[in-house]
N, C-alpha and C positions, 0 to 999 in steps of 0.2 A: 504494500500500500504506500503510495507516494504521498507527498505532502500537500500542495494544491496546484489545479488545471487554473489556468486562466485562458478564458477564452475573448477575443477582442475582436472587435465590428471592420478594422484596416490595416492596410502596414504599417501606418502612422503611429498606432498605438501598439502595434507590435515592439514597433524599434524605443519608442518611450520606455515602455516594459522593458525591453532587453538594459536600456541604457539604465535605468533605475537598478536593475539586478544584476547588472555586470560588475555594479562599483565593489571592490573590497569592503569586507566586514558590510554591507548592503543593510546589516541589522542594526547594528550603530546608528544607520545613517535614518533609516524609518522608523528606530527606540521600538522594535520590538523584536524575538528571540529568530536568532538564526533559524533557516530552512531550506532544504536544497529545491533547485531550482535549476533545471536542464529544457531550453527552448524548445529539444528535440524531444521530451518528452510530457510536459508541464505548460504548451502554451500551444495555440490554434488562433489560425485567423479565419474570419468568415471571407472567405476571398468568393469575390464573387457577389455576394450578398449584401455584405458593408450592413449598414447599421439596419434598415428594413428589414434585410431578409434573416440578420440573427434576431430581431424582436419577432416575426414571426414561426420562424420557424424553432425557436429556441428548446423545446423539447429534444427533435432532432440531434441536438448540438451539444446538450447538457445529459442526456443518460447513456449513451456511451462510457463517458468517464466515469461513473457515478461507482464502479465495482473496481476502479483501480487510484482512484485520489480522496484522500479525509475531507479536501476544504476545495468549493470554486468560484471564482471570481471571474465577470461577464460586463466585460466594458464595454459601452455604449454610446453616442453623443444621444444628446436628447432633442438635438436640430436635425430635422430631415423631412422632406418632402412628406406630407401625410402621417409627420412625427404626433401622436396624442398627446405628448410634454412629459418633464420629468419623471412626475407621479406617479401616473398611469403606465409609464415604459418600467417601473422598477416595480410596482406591482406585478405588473405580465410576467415576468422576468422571473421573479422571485417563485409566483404561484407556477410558471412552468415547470420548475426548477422541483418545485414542491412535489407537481405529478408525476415528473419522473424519478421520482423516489430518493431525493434529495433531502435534508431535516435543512427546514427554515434558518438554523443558526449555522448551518457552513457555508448557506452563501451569502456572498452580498454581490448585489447590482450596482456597477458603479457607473453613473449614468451624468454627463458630463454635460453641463447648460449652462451656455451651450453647445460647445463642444470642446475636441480637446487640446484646441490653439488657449484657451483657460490655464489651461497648467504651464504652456511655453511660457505666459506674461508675470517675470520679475524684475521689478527695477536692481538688475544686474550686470555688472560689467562683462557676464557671462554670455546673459542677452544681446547684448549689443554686441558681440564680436559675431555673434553667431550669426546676427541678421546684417553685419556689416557696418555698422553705424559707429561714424568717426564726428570728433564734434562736442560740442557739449552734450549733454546728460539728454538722453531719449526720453528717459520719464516729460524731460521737461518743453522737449520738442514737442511730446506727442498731445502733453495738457495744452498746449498751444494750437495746436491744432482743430483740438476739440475732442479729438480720439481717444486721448483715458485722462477725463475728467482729476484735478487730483482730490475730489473727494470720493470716488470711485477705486474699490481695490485690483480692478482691472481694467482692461478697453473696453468700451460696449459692443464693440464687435469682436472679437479677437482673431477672428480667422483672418476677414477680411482687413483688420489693422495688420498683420500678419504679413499676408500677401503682397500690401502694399510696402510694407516698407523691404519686402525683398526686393519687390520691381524695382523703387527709389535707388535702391543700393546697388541694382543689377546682380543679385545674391540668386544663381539660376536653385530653383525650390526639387532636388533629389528626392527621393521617397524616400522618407521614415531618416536619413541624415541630418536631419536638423534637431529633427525631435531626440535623437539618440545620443545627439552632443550637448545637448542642452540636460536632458536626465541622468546624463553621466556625470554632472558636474556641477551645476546650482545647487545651492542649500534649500531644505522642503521646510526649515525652521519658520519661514515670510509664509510658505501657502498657505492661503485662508479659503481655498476653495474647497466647497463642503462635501464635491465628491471626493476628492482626493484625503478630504478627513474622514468620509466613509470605511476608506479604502485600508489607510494605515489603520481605524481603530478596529477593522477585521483584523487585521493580521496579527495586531497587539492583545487582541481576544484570542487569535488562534495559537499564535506562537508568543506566551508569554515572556519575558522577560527573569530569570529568575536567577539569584541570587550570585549577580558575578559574572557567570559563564552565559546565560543566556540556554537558550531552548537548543537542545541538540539534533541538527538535523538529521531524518532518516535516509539513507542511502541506501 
């Protein structure tokens, strides 16, 4: 029995995922107990599907795993053409999860609104190299703009602030490399986004923290 499947709606959030779990000591860095974590066996994209067809079809996709992982985790944006909104996509999700024979407390639905250009946006010098940005402070170009307000803890768009300032910078946009430099290496101490505190306070319920050494992974 492995530790947990996570399964994700693009490559986008594939390569975030890898970059989050690639870092050294990875438990450290999310304050909760070590767990292994192999892409080739522990992670799935809905290729193909992207985020519709794993909200629909999420049964399909979740009881497979269910005889060979303790804990799984089902990232989602919550913006999509015919998207019913946060709520309702993490209820489905959860209640699939439930009929395919899943217990309510090993999953969580981590469901990203709006989506998950949210977790790229830290006023970081990390950020800014990523998206190319030379200059003074981008937080403070962008509140200038209009694009992340600074009483707003992010853009109101973020995709689309995203995209644009890769154009601005001529930063050509690779699949899942940006996101995978960026979760390799920002601090998640600033995220105040509440899927992503969903996210970490699963794994901190799953893999405690304990005394020193931390949760020993099973291999």
């Amino acid at each position: 029995m492995r530790d947990c499947f996570f399964i994700v709606a693009d490559a986008n959030m594939e390569y975030t995922l890898r970059g989050m779990l690639s870092r050294e000591r990875f438990d450290l860095t999310l304050q909760c107990g070590l767990f292994a974590f192999d892409a080739r066996l522990d992670l799935l994209v809905a290729v193909g599907d992207n985020d519709p067809g794993l909200f629909q079809r999420i049964e399909s996709y979740v009881r497979p795993v269910r005889a060979s992982h303790s804990y799984l985790v089902v990232m989602i944006d919550a913006e999509w053409a015919g998207s019913p909104g946060a709520a309702q996509i993490r209820t489905h999700i959860v209640e699939g999860c439930v009929r395919s024979g899943w217990s309510e407390n090993d999953v969580v639905a981590v469901v990203m609104d709006p989506e998950l250009e949210t977790w790229m946006w830290q006023d970081s010098p990390i950020v800014e190299s990523v998206v190319g940005h030379s200059g003074p402070s981008l937080r403070q170009h962008l509140a200038a703009s209009g694009a992340w307000p600074l009483t707003s803890a992010k853009p109101l768009r973020p995709k689309e602030t995203l995209e644009a300032e890769l154009r601005r910078n001529r930063i050509p946009r690779i699949v899942g490399t940006l996101y995978r430099k960026v979760a390799e290496r920002v601090s998640v101490k600033s995220c105040v986004d509440p899927a992503f505190a969903e996210l970490q306070a699963a794994l901190r319920r799953w893999f405690p923290l304990m005394g020193g050494g931390g949760h020993r992974a099973s291999y």
